[in-house]
GUMAR-14019 format. One record per residue (C-alpha): residue number from 1; residue in one letter; chain; x, y, z. Coordinates in steps of 0.25 Angstrom, whole numbers, plus 5000, padded with zeros to 4 digits. Layout:
# residues N
NUM; a; A; X; Y; Z
...
***
This chain:
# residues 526
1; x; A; 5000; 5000; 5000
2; x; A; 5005; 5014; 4997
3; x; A; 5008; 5025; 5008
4; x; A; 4996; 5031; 5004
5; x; A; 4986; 5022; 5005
6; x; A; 4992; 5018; 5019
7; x; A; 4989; 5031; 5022
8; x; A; 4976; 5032; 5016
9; x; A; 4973; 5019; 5026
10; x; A; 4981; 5025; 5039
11; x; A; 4971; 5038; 5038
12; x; A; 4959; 5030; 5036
13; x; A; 4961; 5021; 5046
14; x; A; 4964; 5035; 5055
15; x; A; 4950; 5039; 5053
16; x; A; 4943; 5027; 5056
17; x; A; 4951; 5027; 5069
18; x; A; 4947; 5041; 5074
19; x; A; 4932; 5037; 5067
20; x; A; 4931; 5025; 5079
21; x; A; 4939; 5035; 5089
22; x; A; 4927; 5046; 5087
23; x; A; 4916; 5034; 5088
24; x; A; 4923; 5030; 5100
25; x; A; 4923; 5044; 5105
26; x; A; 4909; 5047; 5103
27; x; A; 4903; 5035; 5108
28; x; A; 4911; 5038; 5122
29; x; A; 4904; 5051; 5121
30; x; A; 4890; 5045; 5120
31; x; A; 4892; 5034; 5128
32; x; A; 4898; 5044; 5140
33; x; A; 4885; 5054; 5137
34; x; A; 4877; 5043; 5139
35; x; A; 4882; 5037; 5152
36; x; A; 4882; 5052; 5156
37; x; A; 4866; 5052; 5153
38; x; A; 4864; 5039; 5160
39; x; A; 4872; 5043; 5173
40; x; A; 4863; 5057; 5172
41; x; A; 4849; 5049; 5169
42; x; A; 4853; 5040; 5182
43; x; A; 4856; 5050; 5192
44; x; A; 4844; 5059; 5187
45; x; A; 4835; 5046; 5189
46; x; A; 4842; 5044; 5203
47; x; A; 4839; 5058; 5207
48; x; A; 4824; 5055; 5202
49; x; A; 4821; 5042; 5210
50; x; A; 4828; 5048; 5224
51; x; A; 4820; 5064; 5221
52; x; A; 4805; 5053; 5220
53; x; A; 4809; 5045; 5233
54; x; A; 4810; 5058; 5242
55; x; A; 4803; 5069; 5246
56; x; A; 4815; 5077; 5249
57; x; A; 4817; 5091; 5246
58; x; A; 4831; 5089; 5248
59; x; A; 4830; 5075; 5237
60; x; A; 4821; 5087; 5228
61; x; A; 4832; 5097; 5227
62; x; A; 4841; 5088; 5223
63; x; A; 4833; 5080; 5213
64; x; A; 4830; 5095; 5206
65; x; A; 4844; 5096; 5206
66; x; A; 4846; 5083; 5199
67; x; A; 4837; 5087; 5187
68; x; A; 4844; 5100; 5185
69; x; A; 4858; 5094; 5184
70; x; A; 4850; 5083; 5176
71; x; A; 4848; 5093; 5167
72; x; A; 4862; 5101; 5166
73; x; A; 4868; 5087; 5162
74; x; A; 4857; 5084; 5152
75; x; A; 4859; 5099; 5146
76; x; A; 4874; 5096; 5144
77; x; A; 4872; 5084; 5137
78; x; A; 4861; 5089; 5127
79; x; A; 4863; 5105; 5127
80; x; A; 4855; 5108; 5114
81; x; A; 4846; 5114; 5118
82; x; A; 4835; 5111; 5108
83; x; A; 4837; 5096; 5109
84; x; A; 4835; 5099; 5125
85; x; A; 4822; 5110; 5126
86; x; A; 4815; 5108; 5113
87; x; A; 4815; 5094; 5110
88; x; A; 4805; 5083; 5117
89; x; A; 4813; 5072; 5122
90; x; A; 4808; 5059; 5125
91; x; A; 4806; 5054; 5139
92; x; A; 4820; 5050; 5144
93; x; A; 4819; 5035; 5153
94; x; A; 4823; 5043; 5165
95; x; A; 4810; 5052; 5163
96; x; A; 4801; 5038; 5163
97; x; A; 4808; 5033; 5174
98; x; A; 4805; 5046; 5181
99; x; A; 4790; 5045; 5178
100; x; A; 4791; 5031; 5180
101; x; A; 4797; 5033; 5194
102; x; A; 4788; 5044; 5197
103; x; A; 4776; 5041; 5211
104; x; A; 4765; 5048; 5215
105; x; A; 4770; 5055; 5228
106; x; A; 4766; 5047; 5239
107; x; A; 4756; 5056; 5250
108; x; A; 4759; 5054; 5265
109; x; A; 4746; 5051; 5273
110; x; A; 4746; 5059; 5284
111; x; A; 4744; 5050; 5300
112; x; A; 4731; 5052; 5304
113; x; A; 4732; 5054; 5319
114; x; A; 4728; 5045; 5327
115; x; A; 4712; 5046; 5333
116; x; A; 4714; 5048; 5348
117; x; A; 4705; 5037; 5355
118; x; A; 4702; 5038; 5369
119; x; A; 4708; 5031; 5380
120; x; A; 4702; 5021; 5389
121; x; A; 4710; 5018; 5403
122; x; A; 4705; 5006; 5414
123; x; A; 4706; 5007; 5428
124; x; A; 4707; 4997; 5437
125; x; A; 4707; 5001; 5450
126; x; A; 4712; 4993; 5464
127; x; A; 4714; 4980; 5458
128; x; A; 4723; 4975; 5470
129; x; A; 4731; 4965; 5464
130; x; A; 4735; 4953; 5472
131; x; A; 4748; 4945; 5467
132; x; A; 4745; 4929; 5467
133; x; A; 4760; 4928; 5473
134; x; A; 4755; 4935; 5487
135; x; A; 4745; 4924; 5490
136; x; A; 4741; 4910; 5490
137; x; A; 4726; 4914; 5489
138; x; A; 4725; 4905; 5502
139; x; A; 4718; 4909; 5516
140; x; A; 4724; 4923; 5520
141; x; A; 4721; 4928; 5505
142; x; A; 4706; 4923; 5505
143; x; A; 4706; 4933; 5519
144; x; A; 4711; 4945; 5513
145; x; A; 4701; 4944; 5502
146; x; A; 4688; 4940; 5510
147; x; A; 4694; 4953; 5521
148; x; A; 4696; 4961; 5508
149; x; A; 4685; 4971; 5499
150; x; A; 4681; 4961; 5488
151; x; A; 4695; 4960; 5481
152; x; A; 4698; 4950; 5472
153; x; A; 4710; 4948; 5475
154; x; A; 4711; 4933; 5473
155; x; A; 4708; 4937; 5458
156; x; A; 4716; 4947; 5454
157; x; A; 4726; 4945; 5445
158; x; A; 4715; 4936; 5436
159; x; A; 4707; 4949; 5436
160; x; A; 4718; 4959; 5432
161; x; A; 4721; 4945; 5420
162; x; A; 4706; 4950; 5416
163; x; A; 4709; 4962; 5417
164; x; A; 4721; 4962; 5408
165; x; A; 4712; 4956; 5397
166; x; A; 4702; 4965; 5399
167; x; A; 4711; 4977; 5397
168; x; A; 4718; 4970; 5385
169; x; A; 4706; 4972; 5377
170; x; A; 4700; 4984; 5382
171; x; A; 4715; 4991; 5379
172; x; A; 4712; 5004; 5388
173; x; A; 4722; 5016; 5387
174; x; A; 4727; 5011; 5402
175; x; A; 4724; 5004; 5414
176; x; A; 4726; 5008; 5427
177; x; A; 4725; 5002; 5440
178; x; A; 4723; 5014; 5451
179; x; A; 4729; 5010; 5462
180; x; A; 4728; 4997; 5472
181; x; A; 4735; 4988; 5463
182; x; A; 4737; 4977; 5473
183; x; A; 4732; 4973; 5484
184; x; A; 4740; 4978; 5495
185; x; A; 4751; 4982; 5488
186; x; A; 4759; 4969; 5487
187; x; A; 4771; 4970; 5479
188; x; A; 4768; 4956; 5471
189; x; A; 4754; 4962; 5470
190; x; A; 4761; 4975; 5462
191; x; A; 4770; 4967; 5454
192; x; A; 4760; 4956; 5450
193; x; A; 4750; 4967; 5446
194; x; A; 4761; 4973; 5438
195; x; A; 4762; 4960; 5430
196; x; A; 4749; 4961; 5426
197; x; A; 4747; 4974; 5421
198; x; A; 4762; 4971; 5410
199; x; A; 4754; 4963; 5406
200; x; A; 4741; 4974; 5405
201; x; A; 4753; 4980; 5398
202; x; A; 4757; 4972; 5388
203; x; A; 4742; 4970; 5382
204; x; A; 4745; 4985; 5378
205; x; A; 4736; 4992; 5390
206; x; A; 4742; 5002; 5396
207; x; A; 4742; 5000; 5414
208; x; A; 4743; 5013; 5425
209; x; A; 4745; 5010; 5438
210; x; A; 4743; 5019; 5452
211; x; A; 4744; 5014; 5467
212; x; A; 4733; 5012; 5478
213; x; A; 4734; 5013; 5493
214; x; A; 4735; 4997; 5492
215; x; A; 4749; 4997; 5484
216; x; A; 4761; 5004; 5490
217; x; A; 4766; 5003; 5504
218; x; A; 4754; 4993; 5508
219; x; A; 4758; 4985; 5518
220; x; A; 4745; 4978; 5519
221; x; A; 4752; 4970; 5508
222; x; A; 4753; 4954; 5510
223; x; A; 4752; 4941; 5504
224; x; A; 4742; 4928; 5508
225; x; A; 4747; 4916; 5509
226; x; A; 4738; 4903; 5517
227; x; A; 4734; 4910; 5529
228; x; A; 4745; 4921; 5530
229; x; A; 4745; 4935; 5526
230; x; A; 4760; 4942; 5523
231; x; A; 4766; 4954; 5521
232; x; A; 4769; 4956; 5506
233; x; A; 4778; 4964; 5500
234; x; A; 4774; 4980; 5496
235; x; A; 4777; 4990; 5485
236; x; A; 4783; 5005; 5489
237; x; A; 4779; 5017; 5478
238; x; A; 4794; 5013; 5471
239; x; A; 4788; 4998; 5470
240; x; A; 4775; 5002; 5464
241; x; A; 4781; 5012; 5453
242; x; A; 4792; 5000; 5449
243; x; A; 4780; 4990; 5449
244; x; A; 4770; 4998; 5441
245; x; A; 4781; 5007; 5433
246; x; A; 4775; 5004; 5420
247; x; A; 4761; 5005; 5422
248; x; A; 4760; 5020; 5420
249; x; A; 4773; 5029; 5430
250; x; A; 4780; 5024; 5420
251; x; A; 4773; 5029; 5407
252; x; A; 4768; 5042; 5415
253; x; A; 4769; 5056; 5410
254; x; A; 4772; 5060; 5422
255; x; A; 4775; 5055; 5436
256; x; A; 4772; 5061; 5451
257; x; A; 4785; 5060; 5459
258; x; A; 4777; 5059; 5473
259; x; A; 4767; 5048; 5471
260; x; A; 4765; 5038; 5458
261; x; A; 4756; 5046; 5453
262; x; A; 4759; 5047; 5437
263; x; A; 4752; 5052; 5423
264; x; A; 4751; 5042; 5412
265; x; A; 4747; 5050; 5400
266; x; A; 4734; 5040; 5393
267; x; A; 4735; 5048; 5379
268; x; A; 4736; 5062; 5373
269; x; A; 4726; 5068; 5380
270; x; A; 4724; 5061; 5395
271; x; A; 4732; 5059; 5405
272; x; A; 4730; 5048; 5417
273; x; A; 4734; 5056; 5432
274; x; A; 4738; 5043; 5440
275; x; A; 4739; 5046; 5456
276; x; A; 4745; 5039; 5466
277; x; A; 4735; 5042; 5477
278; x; A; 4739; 5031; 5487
279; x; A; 4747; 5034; 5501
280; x; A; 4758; 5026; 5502
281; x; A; 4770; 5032; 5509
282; x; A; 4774; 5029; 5519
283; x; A; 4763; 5019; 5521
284; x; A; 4751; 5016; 5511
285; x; A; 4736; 5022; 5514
286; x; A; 4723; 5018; 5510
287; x; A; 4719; 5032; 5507
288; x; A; 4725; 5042; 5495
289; x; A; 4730; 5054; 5495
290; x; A; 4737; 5062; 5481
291; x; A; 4751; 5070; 5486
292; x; A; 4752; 5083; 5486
293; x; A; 4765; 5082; 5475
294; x; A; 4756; 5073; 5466
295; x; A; 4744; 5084; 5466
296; x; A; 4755; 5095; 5462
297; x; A; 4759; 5083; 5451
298; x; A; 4745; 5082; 5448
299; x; A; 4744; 5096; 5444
300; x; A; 4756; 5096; 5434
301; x; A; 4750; 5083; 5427
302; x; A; 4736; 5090; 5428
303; x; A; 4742; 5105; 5422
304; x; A; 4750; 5098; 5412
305; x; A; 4738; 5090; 5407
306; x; A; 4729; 5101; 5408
307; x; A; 4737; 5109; 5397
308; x; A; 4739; 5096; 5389
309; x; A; 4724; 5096; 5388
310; x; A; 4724; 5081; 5395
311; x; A; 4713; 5074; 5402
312; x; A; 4719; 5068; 5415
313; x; A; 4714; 5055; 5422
314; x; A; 4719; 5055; 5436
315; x; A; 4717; 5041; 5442
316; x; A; 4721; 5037; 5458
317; x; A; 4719; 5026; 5468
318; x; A; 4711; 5035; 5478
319; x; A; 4698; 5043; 5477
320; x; A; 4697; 5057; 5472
321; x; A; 4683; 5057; 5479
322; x; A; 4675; 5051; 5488
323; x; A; 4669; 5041; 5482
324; x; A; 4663; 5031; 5493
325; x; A; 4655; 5034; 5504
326; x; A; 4659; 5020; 5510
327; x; A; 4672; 5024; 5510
328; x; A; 4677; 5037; 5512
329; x; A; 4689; 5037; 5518
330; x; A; 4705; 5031; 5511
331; x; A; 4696; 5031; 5498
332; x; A; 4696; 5047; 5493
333; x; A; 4710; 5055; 5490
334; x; A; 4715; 5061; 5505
335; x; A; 4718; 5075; 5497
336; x; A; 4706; 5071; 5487
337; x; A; 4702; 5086; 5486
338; x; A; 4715; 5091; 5482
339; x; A; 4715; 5080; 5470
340; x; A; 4701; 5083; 5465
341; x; A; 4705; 5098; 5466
342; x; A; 4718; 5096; 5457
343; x; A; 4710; 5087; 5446
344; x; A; 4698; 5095; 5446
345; x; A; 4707; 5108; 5444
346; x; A; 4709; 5102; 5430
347; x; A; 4697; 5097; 5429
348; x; A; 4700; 5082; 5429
349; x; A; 4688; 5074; 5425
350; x; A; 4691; 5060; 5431
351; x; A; 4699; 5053; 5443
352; x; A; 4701; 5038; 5444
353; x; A; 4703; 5030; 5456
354; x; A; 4700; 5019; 5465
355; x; A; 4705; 5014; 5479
356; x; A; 4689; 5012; 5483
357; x; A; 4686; 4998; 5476
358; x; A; 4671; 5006; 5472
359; x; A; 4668; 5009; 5457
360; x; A; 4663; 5026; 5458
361; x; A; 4663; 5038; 5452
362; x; A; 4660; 5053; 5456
363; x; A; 4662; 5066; 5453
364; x; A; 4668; 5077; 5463
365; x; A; 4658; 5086; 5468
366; x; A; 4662; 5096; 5477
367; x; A; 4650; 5102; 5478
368; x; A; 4635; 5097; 5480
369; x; A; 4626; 5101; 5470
370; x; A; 4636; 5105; 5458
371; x; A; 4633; 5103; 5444
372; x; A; 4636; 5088; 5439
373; x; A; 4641; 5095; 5427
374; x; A; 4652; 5102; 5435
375; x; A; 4666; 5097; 5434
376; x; A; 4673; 5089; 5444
377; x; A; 4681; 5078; 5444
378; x; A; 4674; 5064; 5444
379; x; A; 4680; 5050; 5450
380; x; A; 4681; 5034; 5447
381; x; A; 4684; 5026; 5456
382; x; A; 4686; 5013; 5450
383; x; A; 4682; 5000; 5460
384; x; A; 4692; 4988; 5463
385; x; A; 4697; 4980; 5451
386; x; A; 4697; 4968; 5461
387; x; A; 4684; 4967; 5466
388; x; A; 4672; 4963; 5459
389; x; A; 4669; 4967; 5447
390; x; A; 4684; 4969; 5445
391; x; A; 4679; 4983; 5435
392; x; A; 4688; 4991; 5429
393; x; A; 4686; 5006; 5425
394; x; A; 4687; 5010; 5410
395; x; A; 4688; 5026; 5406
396; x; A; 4686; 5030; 5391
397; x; A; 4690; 5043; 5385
398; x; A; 4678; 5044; 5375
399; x; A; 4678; 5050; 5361
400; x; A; 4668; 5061; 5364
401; x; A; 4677; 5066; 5377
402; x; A; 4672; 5057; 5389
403; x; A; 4677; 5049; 5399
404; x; A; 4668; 5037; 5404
405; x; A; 4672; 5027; 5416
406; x; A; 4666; 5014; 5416
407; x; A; 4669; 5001; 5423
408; x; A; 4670; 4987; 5419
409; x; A; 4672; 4973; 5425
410; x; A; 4685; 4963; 5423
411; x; A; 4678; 4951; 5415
412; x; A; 4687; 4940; 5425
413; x; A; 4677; 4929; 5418
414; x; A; 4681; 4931; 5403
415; x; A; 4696; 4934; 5406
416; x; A; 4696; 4921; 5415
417; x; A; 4688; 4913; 5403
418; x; A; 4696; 4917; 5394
419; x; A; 4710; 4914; 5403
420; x; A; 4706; 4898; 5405
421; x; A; 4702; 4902; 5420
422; x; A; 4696; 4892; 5427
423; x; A; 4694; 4899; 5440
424; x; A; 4678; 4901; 5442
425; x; A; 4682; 4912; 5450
426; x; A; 4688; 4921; 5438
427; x; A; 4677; 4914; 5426
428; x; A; 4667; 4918; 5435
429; x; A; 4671; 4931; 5441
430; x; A; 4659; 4942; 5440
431; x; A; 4653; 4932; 5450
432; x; A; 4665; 4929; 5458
433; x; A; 4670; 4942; 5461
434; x; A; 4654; 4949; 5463
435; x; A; 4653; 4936; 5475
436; x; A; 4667; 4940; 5481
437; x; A; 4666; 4953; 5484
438; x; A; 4651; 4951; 5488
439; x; A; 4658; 4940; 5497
440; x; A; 4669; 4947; 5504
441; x; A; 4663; 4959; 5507
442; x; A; 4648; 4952; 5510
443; x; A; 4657; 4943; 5521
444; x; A; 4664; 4955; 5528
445; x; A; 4652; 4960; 5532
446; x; A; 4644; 4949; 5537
447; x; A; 4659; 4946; 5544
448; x; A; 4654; 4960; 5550
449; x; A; 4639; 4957; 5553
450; x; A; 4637; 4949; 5566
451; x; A; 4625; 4944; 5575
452; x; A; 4617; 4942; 5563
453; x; A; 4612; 4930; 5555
454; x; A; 4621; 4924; 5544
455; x; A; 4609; 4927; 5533
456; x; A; 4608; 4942; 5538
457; x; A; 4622; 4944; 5538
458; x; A; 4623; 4937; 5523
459; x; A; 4613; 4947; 5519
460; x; A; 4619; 4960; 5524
461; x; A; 4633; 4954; 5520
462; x; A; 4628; 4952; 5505
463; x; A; 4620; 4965; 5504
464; x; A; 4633; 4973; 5508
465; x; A; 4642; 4965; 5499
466; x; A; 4631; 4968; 5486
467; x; A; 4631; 4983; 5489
468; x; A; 4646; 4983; 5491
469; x; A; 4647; 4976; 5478
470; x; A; 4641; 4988; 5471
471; x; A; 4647; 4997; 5478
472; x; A; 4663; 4992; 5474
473; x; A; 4656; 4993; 5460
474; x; A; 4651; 5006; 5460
475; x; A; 4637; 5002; 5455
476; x; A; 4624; 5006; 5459
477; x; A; 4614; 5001; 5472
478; x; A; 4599; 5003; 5472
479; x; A; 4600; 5007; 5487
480; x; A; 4584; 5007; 5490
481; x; A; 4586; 4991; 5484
482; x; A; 4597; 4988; 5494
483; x; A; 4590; 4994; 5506
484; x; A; 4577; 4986; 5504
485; x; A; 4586; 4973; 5504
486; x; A; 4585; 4964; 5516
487; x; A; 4601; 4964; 5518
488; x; A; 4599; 4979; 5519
489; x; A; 4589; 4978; 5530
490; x; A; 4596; 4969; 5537
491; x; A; 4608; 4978; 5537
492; x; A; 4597; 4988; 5542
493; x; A; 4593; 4979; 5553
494; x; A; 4605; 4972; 5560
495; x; A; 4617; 4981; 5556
496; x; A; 4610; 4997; 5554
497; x; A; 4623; 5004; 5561
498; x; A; 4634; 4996; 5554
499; x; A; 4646; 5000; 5548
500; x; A; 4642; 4991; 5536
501; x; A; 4627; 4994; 5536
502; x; A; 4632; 5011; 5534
503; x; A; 4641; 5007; 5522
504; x; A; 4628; 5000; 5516
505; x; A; 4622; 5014; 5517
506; x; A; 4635; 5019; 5510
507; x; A; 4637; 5010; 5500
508; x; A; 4621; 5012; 5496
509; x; A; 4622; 5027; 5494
510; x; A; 4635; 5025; 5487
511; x; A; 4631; 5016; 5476
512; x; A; 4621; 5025; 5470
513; x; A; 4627; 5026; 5456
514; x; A; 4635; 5018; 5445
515; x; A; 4648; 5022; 5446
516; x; A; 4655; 5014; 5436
517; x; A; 4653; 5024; 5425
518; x; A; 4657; 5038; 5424
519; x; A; 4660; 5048; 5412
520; x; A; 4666; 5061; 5411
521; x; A; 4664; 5071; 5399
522; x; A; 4678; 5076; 5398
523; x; A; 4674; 5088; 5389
524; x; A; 4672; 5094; 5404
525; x; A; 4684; 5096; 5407
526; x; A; 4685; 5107; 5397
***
């Protein structure tokens, strides 16, 4: 080949080289813009997804800013800007992923506040608990009971069982026992109680406790065992507390440094005053007396409520008034119209208590003759949970601003049927418990009658233990019917001057009225 046809080849050969160079060269270039619009499309889509799953202001700024620097990069790639402004463009993926990735806002419901429902609270008053530990059940037990006022006490612990039931299904707000937890203040008595009432606990009802004049510093605590009668072991103020810590001093809102007196707040818009009434220092009482420090507590609990627009419910062991005519003394407060004084000065509607073993109410009226529609504080006493018929009281807070108090009996036979009992004692209860109070207190009194025939005496006996009966349960007795009764004229005859005769006469008077229902509009307190 000549020199310049290898030339000719060499140069040809030259341009294909730089022909290839330049396609390689360009088809960098594209592919590198278009790993440059991918990287762009996927962070822009990124920034989409994260500006749709928040609310943030802070994600919102950012995802505005996102767009703006979308769009400098888009700019500098295409800056012609007839291609960018005037032509149409076809949906790009990213834009149907957006649309396609797009929700409905999602709207918050707003809570609707809960609907206030009323409370309900039980109270059980002298229940007098006995612990089975203390006793064999034997001779010297079977004396206590028949010297005693009707108590069950053989009983108990299966009755506070049906009460447990009975509280599980009703579910009040609280419970509370006002005072003369046990029977004489036995420590094993304290701490037996205290078992059952966790328990109480644990079903999901709520328990407030207060002392008697029968549970601190008693020394008239014992146990029975045969024929003998011990000294058992007592609580002091520190030993109840420690005992009973959890059954509202505890959980209180505020507690009195002096006394164990405490306020356990039921809801948002009522309050429970629990007083300590008994006299225990240095040695126990029977009567009750409010210190002086509680009463300046009082006052603060009462002031503070009072601004916070709140009902309060003071509940005690000892009376406010005087609420028996058979027993007047060691039953009412010793400083009683200093207490009424303090409540009413805030126009206190209701006091609790108990101590008398009689189901009453009444209203304080200073003065004869005044209105029935004029305020001043009324009173339940609630009778013995442990004698027949073993009631509790129930006070509802009604919808339309009321409060109403009623009573109901502890059903022992359907707890004990449904327990497997066997004992016809407990299957048969009503009937039991009505025959043993009659009995005990039907048997002190003949013990008292002498000289007369055994048919008389059974008469007299029975007519005062009926009448007594219906005086421990606050019920009413047709008087005129009673005095035309043989038993009654018999009375009249042998024994016109007794002691036992006159308190026939008292009980008679007293029993005029129901006293086991009782209701209060609360709208009077305004």
């Amino acid at each position: 080949m000549t020199g310049s046809g290898k030339g000719s080849l060499c140069n040809h050969m030259n341009k294909r080289k730089k022909n290839w160079l330049l396609v390689l060269i360009y088809s960098i270039m594209i592919l590198l813009c278009f790993g440059i619009v991918m990287v762009v499309d996927h962070l822009d889509t990124s920034d989409s997804n994260r500006r749709e799953t928040s609310g943030s202001p802070y994600e919102e700024s950012s995802d505005k800013s996102g767009q703006e620097e979308s769009t400098e990069i888009k700019d500098h790639i295409n800056p012609d800007p007839e291609i960018s402004g005037d032509m149409t463009m076809p949906e790009t993926s990213k834009e149907i992923r957006k649309k396609q990735s797009a929700k409905p806002p999602v709207i918050e419901e707003e809570e609707e506040p809960e609907e206030y429902k009323p409370p309900v609270i039980v109270v059980a008053s002298d229940v007098h608990y006995y612990s089975p530990d203390l006793t064999d059940y034997g001779e010297a037990f079977e004396e206590m009971e028949k010297g005693d006022d009707g108590k069950l006490v053989h009983y108990i612990p299966q009755l506070m069982d049906a009460f447990t039931a009975e509280m599980e299904e009703l579910k009040p707000s609280a419970v509370i026992l006002s005072g003369d937890l046990t029977l004489n203040g036995e420590k094993a008595g304290h701490e037996a109680l205290a078992q059952k009432l966790e328990i109480l606990e644990e079903k999901g009802v709520k328990v407030l406790v207060i002392p008697g004049n029968h549970d601190i510093n008693n020394y008239f605590s014992a146990s029975y065992f045969g024929k003998e009668k011990e000294v058992a072991e007592i609580v002091d103020p520190e030993g109840f507390y420690n005992i009973y810590r959890r059954f509202g001093y505890d959980q209180a809102r505020s507690r009195d440094e002096d006394s164990l007196s405490y306020v356990y707040e039921l809801d948002e818009k009522n309050w429970l005053l629990m007083l300590d009434s008994a006299q225990y220092e240095p040695l126990n009482k029977v009567g009750g007396r409010i210190k002086e420090e509680t009463l300046k507590w009082m006052k603060e609990q009462l002031e503070e409520a009072k601004d916070l627009g709140i009902t309060v419910i003071p509940v005690a062991h000892h009376n406010l008034l005087k609420e028996s005519i058979l027993y007047p003394t060691d039953c009412t407060l010793e400083n009683s119209q200093n207490v009424i004084e303090l409540l009413e000065s805030y126009r206190i509607p209701l006091y609790i208590s108990g101590h008398l073993h009689l189901q009453r109410t009444k209203k304080h009226k200073p003065e004869p003759g005044e209105s029935e529609d004029a305020y001043h504080i009324s009173e339940v006493v609630a009778d013995s949970f442990a004698i027949s018929p073993c009631r509790y009281g129930i006070l509802k807070w009604t919808e339309d601003g009321r409060l109403v108090y009623t009573t109901r009996e502890t059903d022992v036979e359907r707890w004990a049927k449904g327990a497997g009992i066997s004992d016809e004692n407990l299957l048969k209860f009503k009937e039991y418990g009505t025959k043993f109070l009659i009995d005990v207190i039907s048997s002190q009194v003949s013990g008292k009658i002498k000289n007369l025939p055994e048919e008389q005496v059974e008469k007299m006996a029975g007519l005062y233990g009926d009448i007594n009966k219906a005086y421990c349960e606050g019920i009413p007795v047709n008087a005129k019917e009673i005095r035309s009764e043989e038993a009654f004229r018999l009375w009249q005859r042998n024994l016109p001057d007794s002691r036992m005769f006159a308190e026939i006469g008292m009980i008679l008077k007293d029993t005029g009225n129901d006293h086991n229902t009782w209701e209060y509009d609360l709208q009077k307190k305004e």
